[in-house]
Structure formats: structure tokens, C-alpha cells
C-alpha positions, 0 to 999 in steps of 0.5 A: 500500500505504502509502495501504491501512494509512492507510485501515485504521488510520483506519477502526479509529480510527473503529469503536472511537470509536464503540464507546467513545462508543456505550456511554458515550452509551447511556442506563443506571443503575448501582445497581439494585436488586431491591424490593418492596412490603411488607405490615405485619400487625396485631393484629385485636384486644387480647390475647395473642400466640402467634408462632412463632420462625421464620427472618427471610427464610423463605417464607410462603404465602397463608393462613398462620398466622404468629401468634395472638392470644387475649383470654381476657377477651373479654365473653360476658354477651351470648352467655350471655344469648342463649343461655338465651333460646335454652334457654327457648323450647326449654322453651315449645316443648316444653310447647307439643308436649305440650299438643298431644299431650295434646289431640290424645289427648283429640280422639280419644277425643271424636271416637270417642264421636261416632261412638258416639253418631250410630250408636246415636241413628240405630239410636233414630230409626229403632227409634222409628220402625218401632214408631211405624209399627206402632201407626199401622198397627194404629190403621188398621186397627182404624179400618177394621174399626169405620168409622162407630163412635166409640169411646174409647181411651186416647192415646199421650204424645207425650213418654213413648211409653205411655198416660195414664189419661183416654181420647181419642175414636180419632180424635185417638189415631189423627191423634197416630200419624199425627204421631208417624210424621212427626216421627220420619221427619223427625228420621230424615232429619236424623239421616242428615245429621248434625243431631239434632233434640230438645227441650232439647239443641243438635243435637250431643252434648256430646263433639262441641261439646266435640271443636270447642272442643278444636280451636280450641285445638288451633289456638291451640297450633299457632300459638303453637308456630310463633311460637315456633319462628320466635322461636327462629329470630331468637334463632338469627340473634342467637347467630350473629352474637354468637358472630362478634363474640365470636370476633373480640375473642377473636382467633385466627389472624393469616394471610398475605394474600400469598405472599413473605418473613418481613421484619421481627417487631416484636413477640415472643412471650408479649407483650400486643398492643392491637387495631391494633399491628403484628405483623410485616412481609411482602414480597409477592413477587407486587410484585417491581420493580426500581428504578433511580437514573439521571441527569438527561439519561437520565431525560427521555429515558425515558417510562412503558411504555419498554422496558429491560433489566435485569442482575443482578450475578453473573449474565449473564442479561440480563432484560426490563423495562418503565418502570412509574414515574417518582418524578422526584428526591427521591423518599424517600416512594414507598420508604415502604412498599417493602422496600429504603430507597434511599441519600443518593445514590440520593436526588440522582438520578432515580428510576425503577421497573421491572417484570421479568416474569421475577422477578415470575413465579418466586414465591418463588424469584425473590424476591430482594429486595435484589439488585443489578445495572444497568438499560439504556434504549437499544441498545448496540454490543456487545449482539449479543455479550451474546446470546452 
């Protein structure tokens, strides 16, 4: 009996040295801290500023308008000077669409005296014509009845159509019928096709030559209003993008580009801002980390993409983590443009950065930046009792 309580005192001296060395020896940190990346919002360009007073520490979401900037004397000469431009070849375009109208009007009333005179000068042929066929047929047959006699008549003026005062033997005033039959019938048929024959005169009326004069001015004004319009167009492209640059130096919205927190304001309302000065300061809460001091003999045992954990203070949850960096000691330059300055004393030890799905994942909730807690690298004795 004597020798069993020996056994079971020593067993239990055993268990808690080991329990005590265990969670000694396991690699952990005290002093972490929950950080982020911090976004610094600038002027896009000089003038005035408009900041509404708002809490430090309240939520902002992506595309926010935080603050405004207005130039109010932002140079328009340019703008204004496209845009009469512009104004004038509206002017030219409608002077252009006039003439066309005009001409158009004027093309009209040309081509219907053309209709006019084809029909009447066809309506003349053939007129000229059926009488020049009748005095042929009368000079034959009077021809026949007095075969073999000469006699003397008085001829036809090819010109004029009536008698001239010497007499002609028939039979020239007979062979003159004959042609003017055939002249006739040949400016007939080039009538019908649209050729009028004539001594004098071109073989179309003045309304038709004048009607395609008209239209090759017609055709010079369309072409000169489609330039027109396509040099509208260009002005159109330039005003566009004036008017962008215009409105880029007169400012505007200044937005949120990340989802997070109103950190620092460095400049207040009413002010005069150059293009390039810093407005404000945001903590992007999409790049939650935890950073972590640790010792010299944890830090090299630990590597990039290790496995950890992390507990905040006040909290018994106990939160996946993964090694994301290692700055080594010294590290002040990575906290730069973090949210959180690390301490003098954090500074002599070794820095190490984690990724918490868990924090990263709750948005603006989880984005408690500046909470502190520890940070565990190896198993412990009693981590089965933590699940509890």
C-alpha cells in the first residue's frame, strides 16, 4: 500500500511537470494585436473642400462620398471655344439643308417642264409628220394621174413648211416630200428615245441641261453637308473629352475605394486643398491581420503558411490563423502604412503577421482594429479543455 501512494504521488509529480513545462515550452506571443492596412485619400485636384463632420471610427462603404472638392476657377476658354465651333457648323449645316431644299424645289419644277416639253415636241414630230405624209401622198398621186407630163409647181421650204414664189419642175417638189417624210420619221424615232434632233439647239431643252447642272450641285451640297456633319462629329469627340478634363480640375466627389473605418481627417472643412494633399485616412477592413511580437527561439521555429491560433482578450473564442509574414526584428517600416504603430518593445522582438479568416470575413463588424489578445504556434496540454 505504502509502495501504491509512492507510485501515485510520483506519477502526479510527473503529469503536472509536464503540464507546467508543456505550456511554458509551447511556442506563443503575448501582445497581439488586431491591424490593418490603411488607405490615405487625396485631393484629385486644387480647390475647395466640402467634408462632412462625421464620427472618427464610423463605417464607410465602397463608393462613398466622404468629401468634395470644387475649383470654381477651373479654365473653360477651351470648352467655350469648342463649343461655338460646335454652334457654327450647326449654322453651315443648316444653310447647307436649305440650299438643298431650295434646289431640290427648283429640280422639280425643271424636271416637270421636261416632261412638258418631250410630250408636246413628240405630239410636233409626229403632227409634222402625218401632214408631211399627206402632201407626199397627194404629190403621188397627182404624179400618177399626169405620168409622162412635166409640169411646174411651186416647192415646199424645207425650213418654213409653205411655198416660195419661183416654181420647181414636180419632180424635185415631189423627191423634197419624199425627204421631208424621212427626216421627220427619223427625228420621230429619236424623239421616242429621248434625243431631239434640230438645227441650232443641243438635243435637250434648256430646263433639262439646266435640271443636270442643278444636280451636280445638288451633289456638291450633299457632300459638303456630310463633311460637315462628320466635322461636327470630331468637334463632338473634342467637347467630350474637354468637358472630362474640365470636370476633373473642377473636382467633385472624393469616394471610398474600400469598405472599413473613418481613421484619421487631416484636413477640415471650408479649407483650400492643392491637387495631391491628403484628405483623410481609411482602414480597409477587407486587410484585417493580426500581428504578433514573439521571441527569438519561437520565431525560427515558425515558417510562412504555419498554422496558429489566435485569442482575443475578453473573449474565449479561440480563432484560426495562418503565418502570412515574417518582418524578422526591427521591423518599424512594414507598420508604415498599417493602422496600429507597434511599441519600443514590440520593436526588440520578432515580428510576425497573421491572417484570421474569421475577422477578415465579418466586414465591418469584425473590424476591430486595435484589439488585443495572444497568438499560439504549437499544441498545448490543456487545449482539449479550451474546446470546452
Amino acid at each position: 500500500m505504502r509502495f501504491t501512494r509512492l507510485i501515485l504521488g510520483i506519477l502526479v509529480v510527473l503529469a503536472a511537470l509536464w503540464i507546467i513545462v508543456g505550456e511554458q515550452m509551447a511556442g506563443a506571443s503575448g501582445d497581439a494585436v488586431v491591424n490593418a492596412r490603411v488607405v490615405t485619400l487625396r485631393a484629385d485636384t486644387a480647390g475647395r473642400i466640402a467634408m462632412p463632420n462625421r464620427l472618427l471610427g464610423s463605417h464607410v462603404e465602397i463608393g462613398e462620398g466622404i468629401a468634395s472638392v470644387d475649383d470654381a476657377l477651373v479654365d473653360v476658354i477651351r470648352l467655350n471655344d469648342l463649343r461655338m465651333e460646335r454652334a457654327f457648323l450647326d449654322a453651315e449645316a443648316g444653310r447647307i439643308e436649305a440650299d438643298l431644299a431650295a434646289s431640290g424645289a427648283i429640280l422639280e419644277g425643271l424636271k416637270t417642264r421636261g416632261e412638258t416639253f418631250h410630250a408636246r415636241r413628240l405630239e410636233e414630230v409626229r403632227t409634222r409628220l402625218s401632214h408631211a405624209r399627206a402632201r407626199l401622198a397627194l404629190l403621188e398621186e397627182r404624179g400618177a394621174v399626169d405620168a409622162g407630163e412635166q409640169r411646174v409647181v411651186d416647192a415646199v421650204d424645207p425650213d418654213q413648211d409653205r411655198l416660195p414664189a419661183e416654181p420647181v419642175l414636180f419632180e424635185l417638189a415631189l423627191d423634197h416630200a419624199r425627204e421631208r417624210v424621212e427626216v421627220l420619221e427619223i427625228a420621230l424615232a429619236a424623239a421616242e428615245a429621248g434625243v431631239f434632233l434640230g438645227d441650232g439647239y443641243n438635243d435637250a431643252p434648256n430646263s433639262e441641261q439646266y435640271a443636270v447642272v442643278l444636280e451636280g450641285e445638288i451633289a456638291g451640297l450633299e457632300a459638303s453637308l456630310t463633311e460637315t456633319r462628320q466635322r461636327a462629329e470630331a468637334v463632338d469627340a473634342r467637347i467630350e473629352r474637354e468637358e472630362v478634363r474640365v470636370n476633373t480640375l473642377r473636382g467633385g466627389q472624393i469616394e471610398s475605394p474600400v469598405r472599413g473605418l473613418l481613421w484619421t481627417v487631416l484636413q477640415s472643412d471650408g479649407v483650400t486643398v492643392q491637387r495631391g494633399d491628403p484628405v483623410m485616412t481609411l482602414v480597409d477592413c477587407a486587410s484585417v491581420m493580426v500581428t504578433v511580437p514573439v521571441s527569438e527561439n519561437v520565431y525560427n521555429r515558425l515558417e510562412i503558411g504555419q498554422e496558429a491560433r489566435v485569442r482575443l482578450n475578453g473573449s474565449s473564442e479561440v480563432l484560426d490563423a495562418t503565418i502570412s509574414r515574417l518582418a524578422g526584428s526591427g521591423a518599424a517600416t512594414v507598420y508604415e502604412h498599417l493602422a496600429v504603430a507597434p511599441s519600443q518593445q514590440h520593436l526588440e522582438r520578432y515580428d510576425v503577421a497573421l491572417t484570421v479568416p474569421a475577422l477578415r470575413d465579418a466586414g465591418n463588424e469584425g473590424c476591430m482594429i486595435g484589439r488585443t489578445g495572444r497568438a499560439f504556434f504549437d499544441d498545448r496540454p490543456f487545449d482539449w479543455l479550451r474546446g470546452f
